[in-house]
KOLFIGU-524307 format. One record per residue (C-alpha): z, x, y. Coordinates in steps of 0.001 Angstrom, whole numbers, padded with zeros to 6 digits, always signed. Layout:
! KOLFIGU-524307
ZXY
...
***
This chain:
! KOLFIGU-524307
+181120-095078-066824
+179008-097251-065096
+176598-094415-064545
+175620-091936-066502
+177660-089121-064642
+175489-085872-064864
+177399-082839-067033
+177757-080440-064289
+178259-076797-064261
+181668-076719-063726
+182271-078709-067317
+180310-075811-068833
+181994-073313-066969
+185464-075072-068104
+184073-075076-071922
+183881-071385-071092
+186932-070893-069757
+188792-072734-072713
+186835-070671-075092
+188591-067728-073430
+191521-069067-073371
+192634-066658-076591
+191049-063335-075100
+187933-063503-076380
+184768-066270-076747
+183419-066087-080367
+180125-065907-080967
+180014-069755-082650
+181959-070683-079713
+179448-069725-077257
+176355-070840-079345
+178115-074300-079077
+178320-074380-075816
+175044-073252-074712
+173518-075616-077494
+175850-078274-075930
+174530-077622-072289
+170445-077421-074047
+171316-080806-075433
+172484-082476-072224
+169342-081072-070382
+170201-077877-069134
+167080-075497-067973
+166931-072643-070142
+167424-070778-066525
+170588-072226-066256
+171430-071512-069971
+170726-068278-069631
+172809-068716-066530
+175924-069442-068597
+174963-067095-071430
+175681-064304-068540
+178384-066067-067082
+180146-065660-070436
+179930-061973-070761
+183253-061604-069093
+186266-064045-069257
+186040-067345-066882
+189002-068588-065895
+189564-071709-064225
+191376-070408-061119
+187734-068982-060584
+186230-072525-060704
+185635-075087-057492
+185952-078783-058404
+185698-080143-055096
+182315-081475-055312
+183393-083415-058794
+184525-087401-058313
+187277-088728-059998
+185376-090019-063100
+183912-086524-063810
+187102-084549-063246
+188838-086699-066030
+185817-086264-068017
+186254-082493-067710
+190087-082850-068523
+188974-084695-071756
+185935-081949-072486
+189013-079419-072381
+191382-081711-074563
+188488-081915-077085
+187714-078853-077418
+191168-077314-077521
+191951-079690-080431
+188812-078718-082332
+190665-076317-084827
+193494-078691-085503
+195973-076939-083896
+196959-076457-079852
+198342-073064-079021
+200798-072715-076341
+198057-071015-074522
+196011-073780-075077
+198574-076343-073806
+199170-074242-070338
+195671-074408-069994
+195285-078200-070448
+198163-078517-067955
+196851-076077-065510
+193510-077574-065457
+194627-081190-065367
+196313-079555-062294
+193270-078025-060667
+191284-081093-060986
+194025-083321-059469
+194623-085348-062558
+198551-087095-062908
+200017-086294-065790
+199893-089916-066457
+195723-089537-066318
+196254-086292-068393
+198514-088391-071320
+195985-091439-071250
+192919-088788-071534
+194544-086751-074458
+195646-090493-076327
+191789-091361-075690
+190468-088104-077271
+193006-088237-080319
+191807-091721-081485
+188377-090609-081151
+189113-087624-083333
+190748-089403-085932
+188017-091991-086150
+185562-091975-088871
+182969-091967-086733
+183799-089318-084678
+181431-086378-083492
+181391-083431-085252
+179733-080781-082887
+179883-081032-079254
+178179-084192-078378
+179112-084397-074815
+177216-087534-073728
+178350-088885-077246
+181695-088065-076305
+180932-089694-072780
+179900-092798-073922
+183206-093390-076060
+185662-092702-073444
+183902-094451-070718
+186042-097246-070579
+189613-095283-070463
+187937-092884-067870
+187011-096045-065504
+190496-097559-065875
+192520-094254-065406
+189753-093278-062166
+191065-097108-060795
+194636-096636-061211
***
């Protein structure tokens, strides 16, 4: 991106909402993403924030992402692709969810395939992250994110 887009509440909220996606947020899965948000420069108010947030399920029908450009809602689309592919396997759950917030966020499913292509190669890649680097992950999908936000 030719900015550094900020990592808004509404991508944690969505990492919280995919980590409920099964019925319940595990305790690693929540440490993850509140070390995730710490790391990106998230007050520990609005840590804390999240940590109560979490208590009961989010879901992302709950969530408003009309204040998000394009740019940041395909970054939160590939977030959600990420992190639903982090145990090597996507539940049907997990794929309704991807659809339904590609949906929400107004991405085509051609943005949603190009996204999900992007993330795969980055996972397969030696080099690739192995906790929840978020401006990591930002950096190496800046360039599909600009060209699917254009087209």
């Amino acid at each position: 991106m030719d900015r550094e887009a900020p990592l808004t509440r509404e991508l944690f909220q969505s990492l919280l909402a995919i980590g409920w996606i099964d019925g319940e947020l595990a305790d690693n899965e929540l440490e993850a993403i509140l070390g995730a948000a710490r790391s990106a420069g998230r007050t520990e108010q609005e840590v804390q924030s999240l940590r109560e947030m979490a208590a009961t399920p989010v879901t992302f029908a709950d969530m408003d992402f009309s204040a998000l450009d394009g740019e940041q809602r395909l970054f939160v689309y590939a977030v959600a692709s990420w992190v639903a592919k982090i145990d090597e396997k996507v539940t049907g759950d997990e794929r309704a969810a991807l659809h339904a917030i590609g949906t929400l966020l107004g991405i085509t499913g051609g943005g949603r395939r190009r996204m999900d292509e992007t993330v795969d190669a980055l996972r397969a890649s030696n080099d690739a992250p192995e906790r929840l680097d978020l401006r990591g992950l930002q950096e190496r999908i800046a360039a599909t994110i600009r060209e699917v936000a254009r087209s």
